[in-house]
C-alpha positions as CSV (number, residue, x, y, z in Angstrom):
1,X,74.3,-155.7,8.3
2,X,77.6,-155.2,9.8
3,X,77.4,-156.6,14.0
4,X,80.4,-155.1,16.2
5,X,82.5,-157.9,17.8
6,X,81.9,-158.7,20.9
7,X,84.7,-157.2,22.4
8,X,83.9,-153.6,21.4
9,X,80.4,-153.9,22.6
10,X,81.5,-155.4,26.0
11,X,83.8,-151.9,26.1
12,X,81.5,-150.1,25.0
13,X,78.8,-151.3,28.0
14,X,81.7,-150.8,30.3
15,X,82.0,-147.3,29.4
16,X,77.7,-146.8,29.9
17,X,78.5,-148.1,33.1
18,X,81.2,-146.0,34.3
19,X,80.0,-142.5,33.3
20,X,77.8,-141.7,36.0
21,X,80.5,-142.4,38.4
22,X,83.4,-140.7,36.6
23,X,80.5,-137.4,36.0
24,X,79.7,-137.3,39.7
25,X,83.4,-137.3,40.6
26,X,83.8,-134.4,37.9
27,X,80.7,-132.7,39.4
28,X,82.2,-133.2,42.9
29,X,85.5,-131.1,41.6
30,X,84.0,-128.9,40.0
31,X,81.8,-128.4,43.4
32,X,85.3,-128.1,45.4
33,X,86.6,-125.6,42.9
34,X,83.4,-123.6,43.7
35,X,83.8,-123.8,47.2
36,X,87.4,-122.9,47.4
37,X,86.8,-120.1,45.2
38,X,84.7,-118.1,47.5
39,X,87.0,-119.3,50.2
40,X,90.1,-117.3,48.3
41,X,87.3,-114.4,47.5
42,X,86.3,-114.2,50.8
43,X,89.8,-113.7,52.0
44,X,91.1,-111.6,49.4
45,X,87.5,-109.3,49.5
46,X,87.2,-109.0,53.1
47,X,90.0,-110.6,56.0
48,X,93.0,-110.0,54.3
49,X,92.9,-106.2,53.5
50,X,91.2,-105.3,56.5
51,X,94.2,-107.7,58.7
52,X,91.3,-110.2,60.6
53,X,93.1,-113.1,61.1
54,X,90.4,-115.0,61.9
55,X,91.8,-118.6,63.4
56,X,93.4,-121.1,61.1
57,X,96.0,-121.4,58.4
58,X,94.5,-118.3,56.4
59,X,94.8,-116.5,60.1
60,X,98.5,-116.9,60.2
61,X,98.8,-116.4,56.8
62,X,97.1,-113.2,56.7
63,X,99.9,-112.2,60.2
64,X,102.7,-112.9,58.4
65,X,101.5,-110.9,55.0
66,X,101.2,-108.7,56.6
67,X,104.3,-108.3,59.1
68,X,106.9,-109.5,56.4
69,X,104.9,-109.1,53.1
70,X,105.1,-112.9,51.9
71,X,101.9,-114.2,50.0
72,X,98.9,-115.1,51.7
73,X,98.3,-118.2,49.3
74,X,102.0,-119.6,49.2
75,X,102.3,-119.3,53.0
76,X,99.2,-121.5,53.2
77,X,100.5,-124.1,51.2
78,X,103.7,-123.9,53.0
79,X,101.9,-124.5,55.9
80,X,99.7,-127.5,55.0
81,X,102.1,-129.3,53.6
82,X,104.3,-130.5,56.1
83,X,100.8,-130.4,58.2
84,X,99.2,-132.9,56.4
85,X,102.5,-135.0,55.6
86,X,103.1,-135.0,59.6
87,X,99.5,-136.7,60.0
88,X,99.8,-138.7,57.5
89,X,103.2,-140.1,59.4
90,X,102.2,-139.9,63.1
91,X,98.8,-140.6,62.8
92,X,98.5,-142.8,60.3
93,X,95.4,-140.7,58.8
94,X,95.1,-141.4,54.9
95,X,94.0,-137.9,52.8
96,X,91.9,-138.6,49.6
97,X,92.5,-136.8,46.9
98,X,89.5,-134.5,47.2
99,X,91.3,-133.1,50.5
100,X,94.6,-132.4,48.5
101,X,93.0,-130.9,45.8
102,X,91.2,-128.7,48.4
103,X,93.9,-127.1,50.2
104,X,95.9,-127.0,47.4
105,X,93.6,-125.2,44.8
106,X,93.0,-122.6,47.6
107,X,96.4,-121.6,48.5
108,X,96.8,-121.1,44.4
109,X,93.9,-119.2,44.1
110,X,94.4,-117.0,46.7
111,X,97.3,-115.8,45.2
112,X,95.9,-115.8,42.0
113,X,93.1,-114.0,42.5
114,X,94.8,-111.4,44.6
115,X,96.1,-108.7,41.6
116,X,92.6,-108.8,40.5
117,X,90.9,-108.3,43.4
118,X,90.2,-105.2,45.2
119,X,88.6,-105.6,48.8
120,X,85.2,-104.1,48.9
121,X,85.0,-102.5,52.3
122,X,87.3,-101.2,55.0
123,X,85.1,-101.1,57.2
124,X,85.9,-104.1,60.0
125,X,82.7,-104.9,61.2
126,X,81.5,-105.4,57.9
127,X,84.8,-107.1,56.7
128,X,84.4,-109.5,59.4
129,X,80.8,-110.1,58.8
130,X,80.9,-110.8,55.3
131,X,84.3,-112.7,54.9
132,X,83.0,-114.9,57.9
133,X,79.6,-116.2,55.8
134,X,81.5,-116.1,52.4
135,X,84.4,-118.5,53.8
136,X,81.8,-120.4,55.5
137,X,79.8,-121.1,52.8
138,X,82.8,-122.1,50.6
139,X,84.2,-124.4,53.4
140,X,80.9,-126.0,54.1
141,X,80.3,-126.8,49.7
142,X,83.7,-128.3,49.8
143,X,82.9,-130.2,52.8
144,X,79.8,-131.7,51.7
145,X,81.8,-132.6,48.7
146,X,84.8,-134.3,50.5
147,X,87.4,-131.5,49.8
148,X,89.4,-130.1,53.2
149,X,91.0,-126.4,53.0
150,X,93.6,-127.8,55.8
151,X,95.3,-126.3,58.4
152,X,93.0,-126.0,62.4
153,X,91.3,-129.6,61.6
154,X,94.0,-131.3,61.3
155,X,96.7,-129.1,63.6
156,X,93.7,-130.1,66.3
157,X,94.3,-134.0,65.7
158,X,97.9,-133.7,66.0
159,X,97.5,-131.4,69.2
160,X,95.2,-134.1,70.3
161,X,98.0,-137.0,69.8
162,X,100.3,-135.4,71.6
163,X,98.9,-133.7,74.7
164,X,95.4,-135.8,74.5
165,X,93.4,-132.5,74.7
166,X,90.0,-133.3,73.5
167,X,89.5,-133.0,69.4
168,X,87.5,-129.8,69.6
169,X,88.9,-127.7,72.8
170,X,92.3,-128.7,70.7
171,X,90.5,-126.9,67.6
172,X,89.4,-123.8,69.5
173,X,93.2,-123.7,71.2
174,X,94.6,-123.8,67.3
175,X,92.4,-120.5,66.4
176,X,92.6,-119.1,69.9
177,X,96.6,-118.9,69.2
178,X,96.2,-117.7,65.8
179,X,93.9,-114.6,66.8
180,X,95.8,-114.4,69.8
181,X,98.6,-113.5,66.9
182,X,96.4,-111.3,65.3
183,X,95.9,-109.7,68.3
184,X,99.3,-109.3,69.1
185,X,100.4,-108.0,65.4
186,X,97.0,-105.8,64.9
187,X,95.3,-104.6,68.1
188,X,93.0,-106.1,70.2
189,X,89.6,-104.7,68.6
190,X,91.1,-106.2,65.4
191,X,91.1,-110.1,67.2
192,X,88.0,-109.4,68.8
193,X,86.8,-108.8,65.0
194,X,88.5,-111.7,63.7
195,X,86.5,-113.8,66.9
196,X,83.2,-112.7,65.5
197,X,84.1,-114.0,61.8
198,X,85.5,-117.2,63.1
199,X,81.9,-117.7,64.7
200,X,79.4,-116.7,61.7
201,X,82.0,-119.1,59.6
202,X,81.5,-122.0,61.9
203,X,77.7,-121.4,61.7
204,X,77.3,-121.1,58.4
205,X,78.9,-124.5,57.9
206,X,76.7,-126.0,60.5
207,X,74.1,-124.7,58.6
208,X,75.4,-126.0,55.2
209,X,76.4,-129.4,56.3
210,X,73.2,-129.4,58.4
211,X,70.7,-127.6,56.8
212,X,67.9,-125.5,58.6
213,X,65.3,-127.2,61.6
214,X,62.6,-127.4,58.6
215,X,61.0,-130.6,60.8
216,X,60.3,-131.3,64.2
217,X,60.5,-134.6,65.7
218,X,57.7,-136.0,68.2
219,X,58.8,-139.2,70.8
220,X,55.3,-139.2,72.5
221,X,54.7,-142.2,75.6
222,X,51.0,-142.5,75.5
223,X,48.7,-145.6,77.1
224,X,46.8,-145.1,74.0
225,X,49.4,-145.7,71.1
226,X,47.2,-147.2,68.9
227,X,44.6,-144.8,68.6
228,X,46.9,-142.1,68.7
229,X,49.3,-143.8,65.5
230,X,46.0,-144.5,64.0
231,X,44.9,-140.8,63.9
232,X,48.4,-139.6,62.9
233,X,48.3,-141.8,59.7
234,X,45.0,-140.6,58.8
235,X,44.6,-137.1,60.1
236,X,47.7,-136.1,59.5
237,X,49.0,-138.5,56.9
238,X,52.3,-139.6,58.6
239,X,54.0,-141.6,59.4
240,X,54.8,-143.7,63.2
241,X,57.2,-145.8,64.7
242,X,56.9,-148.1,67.5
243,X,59.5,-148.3,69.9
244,X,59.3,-150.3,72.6
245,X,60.5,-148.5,75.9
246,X,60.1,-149.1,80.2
247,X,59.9,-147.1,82.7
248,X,62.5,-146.8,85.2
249,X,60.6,-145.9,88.0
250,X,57.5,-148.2,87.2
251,X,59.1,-150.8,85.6
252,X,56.4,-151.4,83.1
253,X,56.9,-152.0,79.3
254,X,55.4,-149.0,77.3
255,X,55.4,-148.0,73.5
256,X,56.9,-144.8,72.3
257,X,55.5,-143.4,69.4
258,X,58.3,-142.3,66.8
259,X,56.4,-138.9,64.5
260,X,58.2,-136.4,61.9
261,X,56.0,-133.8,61.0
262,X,56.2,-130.5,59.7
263,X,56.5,-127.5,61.5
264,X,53.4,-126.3,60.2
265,X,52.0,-129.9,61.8
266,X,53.6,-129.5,65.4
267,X,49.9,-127.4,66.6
268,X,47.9,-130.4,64.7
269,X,50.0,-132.8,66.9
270,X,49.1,-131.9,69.8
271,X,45.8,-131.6,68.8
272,X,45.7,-135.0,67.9
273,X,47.8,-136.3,71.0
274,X,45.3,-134.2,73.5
275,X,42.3,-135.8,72.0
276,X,43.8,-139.5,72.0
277,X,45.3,-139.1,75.3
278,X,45.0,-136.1,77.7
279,X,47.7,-137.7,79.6
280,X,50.6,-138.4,77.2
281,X,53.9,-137.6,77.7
282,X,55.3,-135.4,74.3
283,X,58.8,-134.7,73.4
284,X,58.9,-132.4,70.4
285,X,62.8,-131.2,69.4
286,X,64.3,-129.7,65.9
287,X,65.0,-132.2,62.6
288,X,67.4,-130.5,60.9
289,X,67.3,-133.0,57.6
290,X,64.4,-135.9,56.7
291,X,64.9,-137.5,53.7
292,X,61.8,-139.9,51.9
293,X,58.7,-141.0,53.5
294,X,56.9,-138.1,52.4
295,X,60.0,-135.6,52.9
296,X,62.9,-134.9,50.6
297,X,63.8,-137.4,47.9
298,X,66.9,-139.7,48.9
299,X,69.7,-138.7,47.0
């Protein structure tokens, strides 16, 4: 019976080892790809044709296809280059490769994509409806996978540096001037358009990077939290934390009870906090994600 040497087993256990890693960094690509995809569809389907320059790179991009004819794709790369290369200088801000890839594989498929693609309405409302929650949900896939499309995110950060205007009003000043562009070039109702797209694509990634309020959250301040923790775990099968808390005005030490439920368990809650202590004081707001302890799996 022939035994390997050591040496090639050793490599070959390296290897074992490796592949998950190198497979979720190939899924994580192939993720990106995805989500840049429907980005370039999004545009070349909906904004571009129907001229909604709806705030960012792609906004400017789509103003200056359109007033001197230059592609929508190249213009965007032209643009996020020296972008991300300025950061990169001034700020000091270190891009991985997921973000270059991102920006990158959108500018070139954008153009790619364009002979092949005709836009399926010319209708704007409906342009700006569609192209806002199909470039959101491509932005918000390549976000959760560590990808960047460029251009308003990090134009906001060097606006930021240099005139100390807060992160986000610096974000909404970067689109404002870009649809303000629009505007200029197309016609008001056209910006007011590329407004409403700009909104459902921010949304959408909220909702993608968030997820849905499928849980609600319960901080309930009772003089009963035993017998109220001891019905939730039994009635209701959940889980409760502890925390210890004191009243400002009183001054005394109390505990507040720490509850996720689902929604469907809010009415049981309260059921359950009215018979343990008429008295308590319940805060109940949205979860958006809970992962174990009886809710999704860790991943």
């Amino acid at each position: 019976m022939n035994v390997p040497p050591d040496n090639d087993r050793g490599a070959k256990g390296i290897a074992r080892t490796r592949w998950p890693a190198v497979r979720a960094t190939l899924s994580a690509y192939a993720g990106i790809t995805a989500g840049v995809t429907l980005v370039a569809l999004g545009l070349n389907w909906f904004l571009v044709p129907n001229r909604l320059a709806a705030g960012g790179v792609s906004g400017l991009a789509v103003v200056l296809h359109h007033l001197l004819s230059v592609p929508v794709g190249a213009t965007m790369l032209l643009v996020n280059v020296p972008l991300f290369a300025a950061a990169a200088r001034v700020l000091g801000v270190s891009f991985g490769t997921r973000s270059i890839y991102g920006f990158v594989a959108l500018s070139l498929l954008v153009d790619a994509l364009a002979p092949y693609v005709r836009p399926l309405t010319q209708d704007p409302v409906l342009a700006a409806i569609y192209g806002g929650i199909l470039t959101g949900i491509g932005v918000g896939i390549t976000y959760r996978l560590g990808g960047s499309t460029g251009g308003t995110a990090v134009a906001a950060r060097m606006i930021h540096h240099y005139t100390k205007i807060g992160t986000g009003r610096a974000m909404l000043l970067a689109d404002g001037l870009v649809i303000l562009a629009g505007g200029l070039a197309f016609g008001p109702e056209l910006a007011l358009y590329a407004l409403l797209s700009v909104f459902l694509t921010i949304y959408v990634i909220d909702l993608l990077e968030q997820g849905t309020p499928y849980a609600k959250a319960a901080f309930i301040v009772s003089d009963r939290p035993e017998k109220l923790s001891e019905l939730v775990l039994h009635e209701l099968n959940r889980g409760a934390t502890a925390l210890q808390g004191r009243g400002m005005y009183t001054g005394r030490e109390r505990e507040i009870l720490f509850v996720i439920v689902s929604r469907d368990e809010v009415g049981r809650l309260k059921q359950l906090v009215r018979q343990a202590d008429p008295n308590a004081f319940v805060v109940i707001t949205d979860v958006h994600e809970a992962l174990g302890e009886g809710f999704r799996r860790l991943a």
